[in-house]
NUDO-486333 format. One record per residue (C-alpha): residue in three letters; x, y, z; residue number from 1. Coordinates in steps of 0.001 Angstrom, whole numbers, plus 500000, padded with zeros to 6 digits. Example, Ala and Ser with C-alpha at 12.3 -4.5 7.8 and 13.67 -1.06 7.14 Angstrom:
2
aa=ala	c1=512300	c2=495500	c3=507800	i=1
aa=ser	c1=513670	c2=498940	c3=507140	i=2
END
This chain:
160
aa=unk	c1=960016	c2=890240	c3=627574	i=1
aa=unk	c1=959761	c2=886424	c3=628829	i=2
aa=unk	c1=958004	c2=883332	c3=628738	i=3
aa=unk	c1=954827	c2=882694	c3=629951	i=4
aa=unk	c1=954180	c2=878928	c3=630761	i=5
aa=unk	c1=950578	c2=877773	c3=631790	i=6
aa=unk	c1=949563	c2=874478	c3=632697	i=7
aa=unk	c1=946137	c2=873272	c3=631279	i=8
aa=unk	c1=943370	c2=871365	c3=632443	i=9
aa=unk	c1=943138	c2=867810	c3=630754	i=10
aa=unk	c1=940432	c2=868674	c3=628248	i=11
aa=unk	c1=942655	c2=871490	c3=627207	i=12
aa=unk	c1=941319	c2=874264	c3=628849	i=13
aa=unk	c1=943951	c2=876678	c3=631057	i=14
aa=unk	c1=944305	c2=875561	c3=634564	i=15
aa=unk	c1=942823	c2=878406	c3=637305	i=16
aa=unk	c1=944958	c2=879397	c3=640104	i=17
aa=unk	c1=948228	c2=881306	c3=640324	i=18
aa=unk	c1=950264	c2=877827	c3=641230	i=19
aa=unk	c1=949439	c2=876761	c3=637464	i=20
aa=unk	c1=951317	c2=879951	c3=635651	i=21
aa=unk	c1=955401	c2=879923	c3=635672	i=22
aa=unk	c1=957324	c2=883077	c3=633841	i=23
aa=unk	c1=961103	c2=882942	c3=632627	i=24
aa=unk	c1=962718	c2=885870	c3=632144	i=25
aa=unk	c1=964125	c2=886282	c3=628605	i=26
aa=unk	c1=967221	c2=886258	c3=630080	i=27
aa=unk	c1=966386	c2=883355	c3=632559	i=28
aa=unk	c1=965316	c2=880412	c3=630162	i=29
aa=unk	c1=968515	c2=879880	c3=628888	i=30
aa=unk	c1=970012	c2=878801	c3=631954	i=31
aa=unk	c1=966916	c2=876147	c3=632475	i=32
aa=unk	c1=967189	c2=874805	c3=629198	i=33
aa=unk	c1=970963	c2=874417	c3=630006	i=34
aa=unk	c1=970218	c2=871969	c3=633080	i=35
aa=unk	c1=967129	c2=870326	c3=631460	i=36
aa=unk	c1=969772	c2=869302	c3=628553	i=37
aa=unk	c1=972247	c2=868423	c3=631054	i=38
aa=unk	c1=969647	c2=866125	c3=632881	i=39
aa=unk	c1=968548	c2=864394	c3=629331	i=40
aa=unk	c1=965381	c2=866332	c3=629691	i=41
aa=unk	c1=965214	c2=867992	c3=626129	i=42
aa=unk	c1=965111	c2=866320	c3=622357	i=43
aa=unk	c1=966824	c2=868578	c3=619523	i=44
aa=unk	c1=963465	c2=868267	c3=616899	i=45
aa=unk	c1=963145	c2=870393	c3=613871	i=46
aa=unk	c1=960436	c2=873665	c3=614645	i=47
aa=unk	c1=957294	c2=872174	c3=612361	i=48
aa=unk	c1=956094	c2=874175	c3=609547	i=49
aa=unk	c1=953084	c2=875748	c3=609726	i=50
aa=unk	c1=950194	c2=876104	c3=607001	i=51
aa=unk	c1=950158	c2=879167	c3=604801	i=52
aa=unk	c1=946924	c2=881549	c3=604423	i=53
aa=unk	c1=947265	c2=881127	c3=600631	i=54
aa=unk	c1=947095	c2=876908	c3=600660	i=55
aa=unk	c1=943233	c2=877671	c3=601588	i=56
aa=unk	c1=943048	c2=880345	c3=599772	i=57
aa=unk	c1=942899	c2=882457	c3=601960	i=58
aa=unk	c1=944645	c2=886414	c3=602780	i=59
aa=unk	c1=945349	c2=887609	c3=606191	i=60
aa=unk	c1=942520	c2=890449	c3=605223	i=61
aa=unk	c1=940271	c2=887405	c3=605394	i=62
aa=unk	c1=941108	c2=886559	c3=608959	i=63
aa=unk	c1=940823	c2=890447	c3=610629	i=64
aa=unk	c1=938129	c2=891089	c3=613541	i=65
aa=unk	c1=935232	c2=892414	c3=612047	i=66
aa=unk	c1=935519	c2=890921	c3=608667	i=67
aa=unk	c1=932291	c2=889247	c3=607477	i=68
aa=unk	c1=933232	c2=886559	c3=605198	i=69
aa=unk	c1=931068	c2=884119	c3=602720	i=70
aa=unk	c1=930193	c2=880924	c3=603871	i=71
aa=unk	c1=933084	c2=879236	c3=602059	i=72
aa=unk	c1=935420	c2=881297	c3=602862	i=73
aa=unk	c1=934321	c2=880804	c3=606930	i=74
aa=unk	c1=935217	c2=877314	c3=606183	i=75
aa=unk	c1=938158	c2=877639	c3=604617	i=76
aa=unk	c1=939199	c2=879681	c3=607747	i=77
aa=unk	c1=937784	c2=876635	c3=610188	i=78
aa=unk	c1=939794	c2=874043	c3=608197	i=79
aa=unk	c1=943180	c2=876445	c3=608454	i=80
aa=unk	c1=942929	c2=877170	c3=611786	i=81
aa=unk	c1=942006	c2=873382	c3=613078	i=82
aa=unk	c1=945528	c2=872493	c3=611017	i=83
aa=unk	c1=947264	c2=875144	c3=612567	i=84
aa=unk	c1=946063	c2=874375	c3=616072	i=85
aa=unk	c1=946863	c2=870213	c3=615676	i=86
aa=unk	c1=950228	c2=871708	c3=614409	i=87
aa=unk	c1=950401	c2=873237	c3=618222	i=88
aa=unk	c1=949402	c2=870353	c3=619882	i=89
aa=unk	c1=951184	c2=867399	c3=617885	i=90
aa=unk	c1=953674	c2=865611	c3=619599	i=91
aa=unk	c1=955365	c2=862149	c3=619006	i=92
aa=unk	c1=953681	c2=858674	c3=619381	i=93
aa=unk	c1=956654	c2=857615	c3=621872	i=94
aa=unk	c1=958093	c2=860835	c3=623094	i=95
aa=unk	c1=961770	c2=860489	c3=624811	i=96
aa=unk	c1=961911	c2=863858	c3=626479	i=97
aa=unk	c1=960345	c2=867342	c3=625716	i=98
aa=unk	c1=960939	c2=869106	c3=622244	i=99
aa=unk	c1=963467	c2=871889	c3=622895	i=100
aa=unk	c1=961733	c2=874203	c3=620321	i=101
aa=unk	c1=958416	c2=873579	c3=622497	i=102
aa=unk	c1=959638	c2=875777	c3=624897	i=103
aa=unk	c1=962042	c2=878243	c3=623257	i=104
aa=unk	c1=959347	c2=879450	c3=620451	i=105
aa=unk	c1=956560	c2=881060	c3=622641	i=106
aa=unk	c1=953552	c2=879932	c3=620047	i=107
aa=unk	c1=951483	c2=877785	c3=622339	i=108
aa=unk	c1=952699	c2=874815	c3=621559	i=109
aa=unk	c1=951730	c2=871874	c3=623664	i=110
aa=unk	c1=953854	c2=869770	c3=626030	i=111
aa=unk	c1=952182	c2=866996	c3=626822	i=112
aa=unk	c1=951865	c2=864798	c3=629923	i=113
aa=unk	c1=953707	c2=862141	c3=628229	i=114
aa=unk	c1=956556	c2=864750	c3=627050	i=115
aa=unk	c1=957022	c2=865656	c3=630594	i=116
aa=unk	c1=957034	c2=861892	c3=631944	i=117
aa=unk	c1=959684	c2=860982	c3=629657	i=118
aa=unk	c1=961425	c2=864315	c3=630622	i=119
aa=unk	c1=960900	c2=863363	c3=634483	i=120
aa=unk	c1=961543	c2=859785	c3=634292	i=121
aa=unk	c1=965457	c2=861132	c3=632552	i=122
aa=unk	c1=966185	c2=863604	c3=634934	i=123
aa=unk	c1=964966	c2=861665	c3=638427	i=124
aa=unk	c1=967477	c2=858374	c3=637119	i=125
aa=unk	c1=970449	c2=861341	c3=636841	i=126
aa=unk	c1=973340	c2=860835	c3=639698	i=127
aa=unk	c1=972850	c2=864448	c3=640661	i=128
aa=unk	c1=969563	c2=864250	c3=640942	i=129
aa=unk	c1=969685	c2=864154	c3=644663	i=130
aa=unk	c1=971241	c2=867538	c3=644962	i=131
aa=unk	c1=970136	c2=869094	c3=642210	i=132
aa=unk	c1=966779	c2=870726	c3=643568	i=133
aa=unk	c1=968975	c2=871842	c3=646954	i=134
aa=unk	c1=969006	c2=875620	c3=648097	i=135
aa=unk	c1=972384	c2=876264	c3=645820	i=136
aa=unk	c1=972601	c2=877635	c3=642124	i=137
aa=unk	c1=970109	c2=878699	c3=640223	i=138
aa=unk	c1=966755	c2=879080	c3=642912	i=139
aa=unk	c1=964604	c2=879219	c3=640182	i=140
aa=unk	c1=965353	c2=875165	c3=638930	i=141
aa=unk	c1=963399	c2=873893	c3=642404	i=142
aa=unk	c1=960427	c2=876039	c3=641195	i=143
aa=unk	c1=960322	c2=875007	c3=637483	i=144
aa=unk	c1=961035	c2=871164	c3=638776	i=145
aa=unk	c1=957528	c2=871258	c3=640932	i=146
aa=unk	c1=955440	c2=872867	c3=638233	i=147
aa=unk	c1=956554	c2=869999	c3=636072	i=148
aa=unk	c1=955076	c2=867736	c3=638123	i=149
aa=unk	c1=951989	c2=869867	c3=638890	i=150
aa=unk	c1=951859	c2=870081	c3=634775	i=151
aa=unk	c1=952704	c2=866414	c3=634376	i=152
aa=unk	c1=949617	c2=865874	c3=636892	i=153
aa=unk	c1=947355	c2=868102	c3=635320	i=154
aa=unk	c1=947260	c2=868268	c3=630753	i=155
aa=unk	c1=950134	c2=869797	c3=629832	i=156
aa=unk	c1=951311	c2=873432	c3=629417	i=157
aa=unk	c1=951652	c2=875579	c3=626685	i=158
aa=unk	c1=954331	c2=878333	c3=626435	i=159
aa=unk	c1=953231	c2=882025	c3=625211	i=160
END
């Protein structure tokens, strides 16, 4: 069990190439979250709600592979699944760091070029940052601080 982070192209697509996929352990993510808080690199935001089947009237029965539904109900199904994916992709107008539950909920959600930035920008003005990437605690930090910047140069990543 894990995380799997992958970094997307900027017109949302999944990025190709092994360089552009980063896994945490289940038991490994809690220690990066750790130092991204300590480096300013995470905002505490509420996990957003997402839509209910029933608001468009719809049941999950409606939604299974295979299921041929009426033309109304196919649009019903379009207009859920558009709100559930700009759930997945929202972020805010002037973000300050990267949502924590972005990365701890392993839905997809998006974190954005401008999430990371603002993440980046925090940690590089830190005191430690100069040592903080050296060959001493955790190895894996060094690893998730360059695909960052690969991710912050690309669209984004999503967490699964």
């Amino acid at each position: 069990m894990g995380y799997d982070i992958y970094i997307q192209t900027p017109d949302g697509k999944p990025a190709e190439g092994d360089e552009n996929y980063f896994r945490f352990a289940h038991t490994a993510l809690p220690r990066a979250l750790a130092a991204m808080s300590n480096f300013g690199m995470l905002v505490t935001l509420p996990l957003p709600s997402f839509p209910e089947l029933s608001a468009y009237g719809l049941t999950g029965d409606d939604c299974q592979p295979g299921t041929q539904p009426d033309p109304a109900t196919v649009n019903r199904i379009a207009e859920y699944r558009a709100e559930y994916q700009a759930i997945k992709d929202a972020s805010e107008s002037e973000p300050t760091g990267i949502p924590a539950y972005k990365l701890t909920h392993n839905y997809g959600f998006l974190v954005t070029v401008a999430e990371i930035n603002a993440a980046m920008t925090t940690y590089e003005a830190h005191p430690s940052v100069a040592i903080a990437e050296m060959p001493v605690g955790d190895p894996m930090w060094r690893y998730w601080m360059a695909f960052l910047r690969r991710a912050k140069a690309h669209g984004g990543f999503r967490t699964h």
